[in-house]
C-alpha positions in Angstrom: -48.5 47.3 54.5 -51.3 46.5 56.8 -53.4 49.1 58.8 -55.0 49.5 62.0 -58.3 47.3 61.0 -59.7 48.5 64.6 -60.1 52.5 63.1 -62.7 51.4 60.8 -65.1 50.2 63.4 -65.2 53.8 64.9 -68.5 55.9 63.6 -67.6 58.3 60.7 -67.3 61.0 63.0 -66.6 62.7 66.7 -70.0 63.6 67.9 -68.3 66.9 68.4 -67.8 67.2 64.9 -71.3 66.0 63.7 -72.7 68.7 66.3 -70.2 71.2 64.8 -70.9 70.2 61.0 -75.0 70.2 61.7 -75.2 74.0 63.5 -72.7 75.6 60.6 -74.9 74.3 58.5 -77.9 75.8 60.0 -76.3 79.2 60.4 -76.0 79.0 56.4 -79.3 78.4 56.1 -80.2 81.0 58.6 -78.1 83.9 58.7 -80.1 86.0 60.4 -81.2 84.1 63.4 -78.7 84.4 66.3 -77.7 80.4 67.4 -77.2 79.9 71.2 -74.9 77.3 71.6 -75.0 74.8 74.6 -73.9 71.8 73.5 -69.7 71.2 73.3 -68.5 71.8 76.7 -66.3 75.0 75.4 -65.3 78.2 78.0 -66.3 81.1 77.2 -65.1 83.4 79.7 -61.3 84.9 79.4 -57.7 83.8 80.9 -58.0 85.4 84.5 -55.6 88.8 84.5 -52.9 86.2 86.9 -52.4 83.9 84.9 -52.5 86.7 81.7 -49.7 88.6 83.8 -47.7 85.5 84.4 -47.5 84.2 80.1 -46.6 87.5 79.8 -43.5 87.4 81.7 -43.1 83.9 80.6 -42.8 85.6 77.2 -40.6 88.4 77.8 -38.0 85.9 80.2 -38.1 84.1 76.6 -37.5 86.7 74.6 -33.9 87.2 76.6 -31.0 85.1 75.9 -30.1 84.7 79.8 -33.7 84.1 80.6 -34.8 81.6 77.7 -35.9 78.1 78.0 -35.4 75.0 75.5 -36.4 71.8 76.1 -38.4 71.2 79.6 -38.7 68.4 81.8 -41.0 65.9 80.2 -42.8 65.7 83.4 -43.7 69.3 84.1 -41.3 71.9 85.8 -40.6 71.5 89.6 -42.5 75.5 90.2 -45.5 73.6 88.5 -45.4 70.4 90.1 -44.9 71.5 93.1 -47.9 74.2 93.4 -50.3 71.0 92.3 -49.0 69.3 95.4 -50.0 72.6 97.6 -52.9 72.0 95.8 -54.0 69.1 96.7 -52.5 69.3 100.1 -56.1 71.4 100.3 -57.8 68.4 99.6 -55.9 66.6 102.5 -54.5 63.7 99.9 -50.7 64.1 99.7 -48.7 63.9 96.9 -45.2 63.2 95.9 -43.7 65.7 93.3 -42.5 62.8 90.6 -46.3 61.1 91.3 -47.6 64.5 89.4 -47.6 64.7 85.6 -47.8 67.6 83.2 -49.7 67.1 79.8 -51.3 69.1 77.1 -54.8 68.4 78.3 -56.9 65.0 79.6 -57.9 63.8 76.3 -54.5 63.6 75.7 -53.3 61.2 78.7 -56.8 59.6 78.6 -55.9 57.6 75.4 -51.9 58.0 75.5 -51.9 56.1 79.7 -53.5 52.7 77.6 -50.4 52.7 75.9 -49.2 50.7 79.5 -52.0 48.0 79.4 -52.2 45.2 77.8 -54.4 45.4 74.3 -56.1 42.3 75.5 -57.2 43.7 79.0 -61.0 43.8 79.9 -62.2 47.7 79.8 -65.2 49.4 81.8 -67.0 52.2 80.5 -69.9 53.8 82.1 -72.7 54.3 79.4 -73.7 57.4 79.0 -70.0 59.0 79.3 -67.5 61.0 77.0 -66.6 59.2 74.1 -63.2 59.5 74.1 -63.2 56.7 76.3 -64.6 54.5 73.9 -63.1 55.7 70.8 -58.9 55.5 72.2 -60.1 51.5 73.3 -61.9 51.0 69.7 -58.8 51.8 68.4 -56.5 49.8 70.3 -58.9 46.8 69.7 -59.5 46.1 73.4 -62.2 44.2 75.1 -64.6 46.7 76.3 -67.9 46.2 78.6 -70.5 49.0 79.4 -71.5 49.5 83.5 -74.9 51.4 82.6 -76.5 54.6 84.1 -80.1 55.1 83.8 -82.5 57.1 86.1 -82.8 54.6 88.9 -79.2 54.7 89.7 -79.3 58.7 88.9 -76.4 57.8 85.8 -73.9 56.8 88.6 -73.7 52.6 87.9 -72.0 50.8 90.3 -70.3 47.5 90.0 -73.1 44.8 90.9 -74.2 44.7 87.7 -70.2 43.9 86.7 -70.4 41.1 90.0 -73.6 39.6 89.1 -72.2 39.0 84.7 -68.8 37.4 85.9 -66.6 40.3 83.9 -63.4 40.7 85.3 -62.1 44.3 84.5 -58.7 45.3 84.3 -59.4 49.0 83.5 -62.3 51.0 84.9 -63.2 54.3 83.5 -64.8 56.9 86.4 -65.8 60.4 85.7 -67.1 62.3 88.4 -68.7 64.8 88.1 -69.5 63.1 84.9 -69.7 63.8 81.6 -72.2 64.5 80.3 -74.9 64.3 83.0 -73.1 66.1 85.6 -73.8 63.4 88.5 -71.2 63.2 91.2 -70.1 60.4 93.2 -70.4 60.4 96.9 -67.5 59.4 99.0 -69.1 55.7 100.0 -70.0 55.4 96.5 -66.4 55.7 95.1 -64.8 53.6 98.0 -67.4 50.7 96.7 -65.2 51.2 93.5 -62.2 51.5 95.0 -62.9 48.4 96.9 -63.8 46.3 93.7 -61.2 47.6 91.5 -58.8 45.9 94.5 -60.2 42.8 95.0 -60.3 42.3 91.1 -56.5 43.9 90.7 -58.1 46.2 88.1 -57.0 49.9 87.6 -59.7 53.2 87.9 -59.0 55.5 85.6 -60.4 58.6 87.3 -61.2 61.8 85.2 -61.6 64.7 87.6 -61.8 67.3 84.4 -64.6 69.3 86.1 -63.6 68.8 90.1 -63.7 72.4 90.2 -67.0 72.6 90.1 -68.0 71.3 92.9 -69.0 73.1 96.1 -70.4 70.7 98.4 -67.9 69.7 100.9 -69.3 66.4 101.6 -68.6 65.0 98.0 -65.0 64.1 97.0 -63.1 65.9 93.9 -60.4 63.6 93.9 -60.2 59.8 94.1 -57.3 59.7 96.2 -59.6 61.4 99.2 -60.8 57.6 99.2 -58.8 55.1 101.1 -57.0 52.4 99.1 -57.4 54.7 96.0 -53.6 54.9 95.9 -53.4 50.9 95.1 -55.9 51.3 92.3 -56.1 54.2 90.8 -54.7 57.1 88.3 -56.1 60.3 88.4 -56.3 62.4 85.3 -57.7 66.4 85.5 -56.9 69.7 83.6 -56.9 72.9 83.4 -59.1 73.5 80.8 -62.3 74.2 83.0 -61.4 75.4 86.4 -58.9 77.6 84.4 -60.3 78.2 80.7 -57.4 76.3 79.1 -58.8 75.0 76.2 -57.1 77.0 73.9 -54.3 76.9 76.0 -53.8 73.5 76.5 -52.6 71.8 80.2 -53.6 69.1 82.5 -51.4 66.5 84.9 -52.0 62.8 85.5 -51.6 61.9 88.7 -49.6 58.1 89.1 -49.3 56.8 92.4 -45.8 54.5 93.4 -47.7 52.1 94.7 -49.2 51.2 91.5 -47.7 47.6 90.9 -49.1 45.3 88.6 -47.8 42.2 86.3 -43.9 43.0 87.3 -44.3 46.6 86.2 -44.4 49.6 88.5 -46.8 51.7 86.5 -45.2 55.5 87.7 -42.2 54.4 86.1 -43.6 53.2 82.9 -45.4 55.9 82.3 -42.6 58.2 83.1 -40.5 56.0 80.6 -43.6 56.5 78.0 -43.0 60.1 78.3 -39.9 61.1 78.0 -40.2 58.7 75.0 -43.1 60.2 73.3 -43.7 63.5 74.8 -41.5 66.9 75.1 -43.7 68.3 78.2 -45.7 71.2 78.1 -44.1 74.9 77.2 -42.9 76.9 79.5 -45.2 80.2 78.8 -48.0 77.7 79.6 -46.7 76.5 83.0 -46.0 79.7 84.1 -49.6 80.8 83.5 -50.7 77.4 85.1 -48.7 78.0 87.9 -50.4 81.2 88.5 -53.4 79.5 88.5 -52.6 77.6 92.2 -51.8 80.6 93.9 -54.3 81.9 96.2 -55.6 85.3 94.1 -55.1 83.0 90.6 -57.4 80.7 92.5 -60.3 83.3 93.3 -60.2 84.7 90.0 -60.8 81.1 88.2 -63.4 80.6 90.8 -65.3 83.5 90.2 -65.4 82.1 86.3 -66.6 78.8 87.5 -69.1 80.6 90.3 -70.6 82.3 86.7 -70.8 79.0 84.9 -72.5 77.1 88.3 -75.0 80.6 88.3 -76.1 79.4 84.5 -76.5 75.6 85.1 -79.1 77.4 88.1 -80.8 78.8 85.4 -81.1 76.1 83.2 -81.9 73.5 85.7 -84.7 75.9 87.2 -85.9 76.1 83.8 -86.4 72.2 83.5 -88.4 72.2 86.9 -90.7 74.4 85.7 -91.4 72.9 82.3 -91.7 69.3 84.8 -88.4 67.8 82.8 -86.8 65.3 84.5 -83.0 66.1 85.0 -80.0 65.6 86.9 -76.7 67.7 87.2 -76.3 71.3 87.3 -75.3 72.1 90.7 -72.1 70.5 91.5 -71.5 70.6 87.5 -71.8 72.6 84.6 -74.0 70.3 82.8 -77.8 69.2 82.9 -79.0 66.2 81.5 -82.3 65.9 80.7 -84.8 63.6 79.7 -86.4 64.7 76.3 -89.9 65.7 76.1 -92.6 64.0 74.2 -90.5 60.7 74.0 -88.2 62.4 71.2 -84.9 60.4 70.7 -81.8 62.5 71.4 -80.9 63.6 68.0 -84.8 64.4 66.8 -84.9 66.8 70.3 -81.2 68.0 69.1 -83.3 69.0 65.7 -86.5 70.2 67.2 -84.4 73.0 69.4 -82.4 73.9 66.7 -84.8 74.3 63.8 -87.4 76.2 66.1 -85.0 77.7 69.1 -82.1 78.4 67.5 -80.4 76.7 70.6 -77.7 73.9 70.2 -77.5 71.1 72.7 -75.6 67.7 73.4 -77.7 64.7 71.9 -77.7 62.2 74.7 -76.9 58.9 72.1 -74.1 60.7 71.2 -72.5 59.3 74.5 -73.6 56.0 74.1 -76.5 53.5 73.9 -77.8 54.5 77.3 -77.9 58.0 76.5 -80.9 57.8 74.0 -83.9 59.7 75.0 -82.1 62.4 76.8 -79.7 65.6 76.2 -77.1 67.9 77.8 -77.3 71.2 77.8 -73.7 73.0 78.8 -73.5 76.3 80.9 -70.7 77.7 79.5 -71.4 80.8 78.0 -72.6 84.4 79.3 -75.7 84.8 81.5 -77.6 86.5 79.0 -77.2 84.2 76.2 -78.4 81.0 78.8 -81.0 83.2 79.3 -82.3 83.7 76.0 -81.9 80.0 75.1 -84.5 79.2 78.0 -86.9 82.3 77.4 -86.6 80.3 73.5 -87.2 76.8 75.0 -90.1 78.1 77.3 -91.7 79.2 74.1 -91.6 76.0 72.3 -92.2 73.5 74.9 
């Protein structure tokens, strides 16, 4: 029996985990100081009383033999599917029903949608970015190649770099607004991507996890706003931030028909790799989700999200009066920040926790190009983001 020799070039551990293992440990140590975590990008804030109301009836129709519900379409229900096209009908970018895919969340589909490529095919991975990315192409032993932010580009890399070293990519990673330094891509900016991902036959894997967050009409919250997009790309999102699913659990991968490559129409492979490998996501939960794209479920999430863009404010205001140079935190929930004194990521991760009690994001933890800074997250309650800055004010 042979295993998987690509698992054991992965780190020990998720930098979730190490974050996790690190601020339990100082809570032992500690027990009477009060930690103020902003690091994992965790809600905070409640199911919405809609979508509440709507698992609830999910529940009781259950509970009722003429009203109960086995086995679901692996795809999503048609109620579901259908309010995602309404959805993004508001975006102006139309949608077929069967184009729209129900999962249990983005990390999911992010790693499980490579199970259509090629283990051989050339991968591009902005750097700094979440490491899922990484880790699901570690393991699958593919060649991978880093497009890198930095502040001169504002950590949104473009493809010259890609042009000018010959690499020709087969799958291109985009998150926007990004994780972790909450930088969003402008509309001419992603149709440069667009552009080169057709001229190379690659496919953009687009992660619009936190579209909700942004409010400036002129920016795009979904790649197929951008012309040609529906060639090249697939469009992963979820519910877990516009909607606090985490605990829940839902999100939808978006796979255009026109998505042809190698002999293989891609919508009907991965609708072949789910029904294969996947039994869909519960009904209680699509009910709630469903309730989520109606017009008062919509305000209600929104108001959430409104709180969590009010705290990245707070913390971002904070950085410009200390003179710390950041990005992020008005279009996303997340400020990246450049640490002070020249401290590498995980000595400023240290530094706030042993004298502020706060817990951040260490930059490296998202890769090579993220050493030297750190993300701060604004989920959590007004007060508590207010504390952690009153704390950082008084050690910096």
């Amino acid at each position: 029996m042979q295993i998987n020799k690509h698992f054991l070039e992965l780190k020990d551990s998720y930098l979730f985990s190490t974050i996790a293992k690190k601020a339990a440990a100082h809570v032992e140590a500690h027990p009477d100081a009060k930690v103020l975590r902003l690091g994992i990008g965790d809600v905070t804030r409640p199911l919405v009383p809609v979508v509440v109301d709507a698992m609830t009836a999910a529940v009781a129709e259950m509970g009722q033999a003429a009203t109960f519900r086995g086995y679901g379409p692996e795809q999503g229900y048609p109620f579901l599917r259908e309010a995602l096209q309404k959805y993004y009908e508001g975006k102006g970018v139309k949608l077929a029903a069967d184009e729209i895919f129900m999962g249990d969340g983005a990390k999911s589909d992010i790693g499980n949608i490579l199970d259509l490529f090629d283990k051989n095919n050339n991968v591009i991975i902005p750097d700094p970015v979440y490491p899922a990315y990484l880790d699901a192409n570690i393991m699958a032993g593919r060649n991978v190649y880093f497009v890198d932010g930095n502040e001169e580009n504002g950590f949104l890399p473009m493809p010259e770099s890609l042009v000018q070293q010959g690499i020709n990519p087969d799958l291109i990673y985009i998150c926007s607004p990004n994780n972790p330094t909450g930088s969003v891509y402008t509309r001419s900016q992603l149709k440069v991507w667009v552009d080169y991902a057709t001229y190379c036959g690659a496919i953009i894997l687009f992660d619009a996890a936190y579209e909700c967050f942004i409010t400036d009409p002129d920016l795009p919250t979904s790649i197929f706003e951008i012309p040609g997009a529906r060639r090249c790309a697939i469009e992963i999102a979820s519910l877990s931030k516009v909607a606090g699913f985490t605990g829940v659990r839902c999100g939808y991968t978006i796979v255009p028909h026109e998505l042809e490559f190698d002999g293989g129409n891609i919508n009907k492979m991965w609708n072949r790799r789910q029904t294969t490998k996947f039994n869909g996501v519960s009904y209680i939960v699509q009910r709630g989700a469903e309730a989520v794209f109606t017009k008062e479920g919509m305000a209600q999430c929104m108001e959430s999200v409104g709180a969590y863009l009010a705290n990245a404010k707070i913390i971002a205001q904070t950085m410009k009066e200390l003179n710390i140079w950041h990005v992020g935190g008005d279009n996303a929930p997340y400020i990246w920040l450049k640490c002070p004194n020249n401290m590498t990521s995980w000595d400023f991760f240290d530094f706030l926790l042993a004298k502020a009690h706060v817990v951040g994001t260490p930059g490296a933890g998202f890769g090579a190009k993220g050493e030297g800074y750190f993300r701060l997250s604004a989920f959590n309650s007004k007060e508590n983001v207010e504390e952690a800055m009153h704390r950082i004010k008084g050690i910096l």
